[in-house]
N, C-alpha and C positions, 0 to 999 in steps of 0.2 A: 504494500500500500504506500503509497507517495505521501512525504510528511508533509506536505504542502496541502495536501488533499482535504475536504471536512469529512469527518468519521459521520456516517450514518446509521442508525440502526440495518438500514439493508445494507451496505456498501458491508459491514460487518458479518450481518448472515450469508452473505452472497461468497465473501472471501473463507469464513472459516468455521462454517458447519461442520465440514467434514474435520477439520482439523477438532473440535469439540466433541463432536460426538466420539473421536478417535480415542479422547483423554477419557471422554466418561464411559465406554466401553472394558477402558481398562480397569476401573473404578468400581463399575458398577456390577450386579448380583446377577443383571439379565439384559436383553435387549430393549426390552419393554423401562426399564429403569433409566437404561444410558439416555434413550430417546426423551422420555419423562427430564430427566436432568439436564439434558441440553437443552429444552424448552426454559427451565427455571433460568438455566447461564444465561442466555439472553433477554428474558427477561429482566433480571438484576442489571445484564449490562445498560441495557435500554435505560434504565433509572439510574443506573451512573455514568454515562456516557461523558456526562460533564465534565468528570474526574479523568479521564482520560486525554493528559495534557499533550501526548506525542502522536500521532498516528501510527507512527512507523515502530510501533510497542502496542499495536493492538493485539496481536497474535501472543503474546506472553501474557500482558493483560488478561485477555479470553480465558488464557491456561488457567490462570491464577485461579481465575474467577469458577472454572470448571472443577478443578479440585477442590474447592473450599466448598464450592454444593456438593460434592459426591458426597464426603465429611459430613455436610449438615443433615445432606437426604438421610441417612441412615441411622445417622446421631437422633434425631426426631420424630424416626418410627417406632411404636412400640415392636418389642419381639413377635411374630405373629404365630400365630397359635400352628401345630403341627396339620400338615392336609390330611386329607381320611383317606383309609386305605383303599376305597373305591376307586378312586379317580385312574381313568386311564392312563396307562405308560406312555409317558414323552417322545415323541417324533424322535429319532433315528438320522443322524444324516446320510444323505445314502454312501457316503464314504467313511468306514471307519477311522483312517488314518487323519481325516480333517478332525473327529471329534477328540482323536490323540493329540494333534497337534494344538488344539483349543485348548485341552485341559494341561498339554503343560505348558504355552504361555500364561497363562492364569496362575503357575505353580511360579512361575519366576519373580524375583524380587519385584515391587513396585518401580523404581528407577528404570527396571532393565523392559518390562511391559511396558512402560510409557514409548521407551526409545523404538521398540518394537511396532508396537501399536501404531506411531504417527510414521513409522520409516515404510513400514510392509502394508499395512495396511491402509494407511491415507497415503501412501504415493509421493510422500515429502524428503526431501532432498537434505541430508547431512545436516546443511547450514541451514535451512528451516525449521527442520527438529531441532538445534539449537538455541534457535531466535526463539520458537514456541517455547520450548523448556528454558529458556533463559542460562543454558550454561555453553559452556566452549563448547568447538564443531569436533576438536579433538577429543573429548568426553563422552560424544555424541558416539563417534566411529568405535571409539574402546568399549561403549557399555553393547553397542550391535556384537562385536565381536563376542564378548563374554556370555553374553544372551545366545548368541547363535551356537556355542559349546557348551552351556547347558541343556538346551533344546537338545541337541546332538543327543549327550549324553543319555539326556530322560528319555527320550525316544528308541534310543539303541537300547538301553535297559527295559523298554517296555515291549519289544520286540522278542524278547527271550522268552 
């Protein structure tokens, strides 16, 4: 985004829904949750917009802002009561090894899912997951690295 530019609520959604929903995917319990909590981030953002004195720090900003509702979502539900054993068994995806590979990005530290999450799955480039996450681009490459050798690992171990 161009620092010169005025930050709008859409100029916002337009540039980094997918970047948000990428953070609250890694955050959140379900899909249904992540989508729920990317609504809240921009809603919040919308009402502090004002506070957002750089343009070119919207994408960290978002981040910020994405993480501290996943944090709230959760923090302000009660526990929810156990489901009844009726209920039909959950959809399958038709590829085992995708629903492997889901369960051990989720098994990965928090740091190393983020970096994951906005790299593979939102399509973001090094230095954007950096700028989103606010830390160095060389941070960024060493936590993929580490992430991609645990993955390895948990995988080859679940293969046996």
């Amino acid at each position: 985004m161009d620092s010169a530019a005025k930050v709008t609520p859409e100029t916002l959604a337009r540039e980094y829904a997918s970047t948000v929903l990428a953070i609250c995917l890694v955050h959140a319990r379900s899909l249904h949750d992540a989508e729920d909590i990317t609504q809240e981030v921009f809603l919040k953002a919308m009402r502090s917009i004002d506070s957002l004195r750089d343009p070119a720090r919207a994408r960290p900003w978002l981040t910020m802002i994405a993480r501290r509702a996943c944090l709230d979502h959760y923090r302000s539900r009660p526990a929810s009561a156990p489901l009844p054993e009726d209920l039909p068994a959950r959809v399958r995806a038709s590829d085992p090894r995708t629903e492997r590979l889901h369960a051990a990005i989720l098994a990965l530290p928090e740091e190393y899912r983020e970096v994951v999450a906005l790299y593979y799955l939102d399509g973001r480039r090094s230095r954007e997951v950096a700028e989103a996450l606010d830390i160095s681009e060389a941070l960024v490459r060493q936590r993929l690295v580490r992430a991609r050798l645990m993955l390895h690992e948990r995988m080859s171990r679940d293969e046996k």
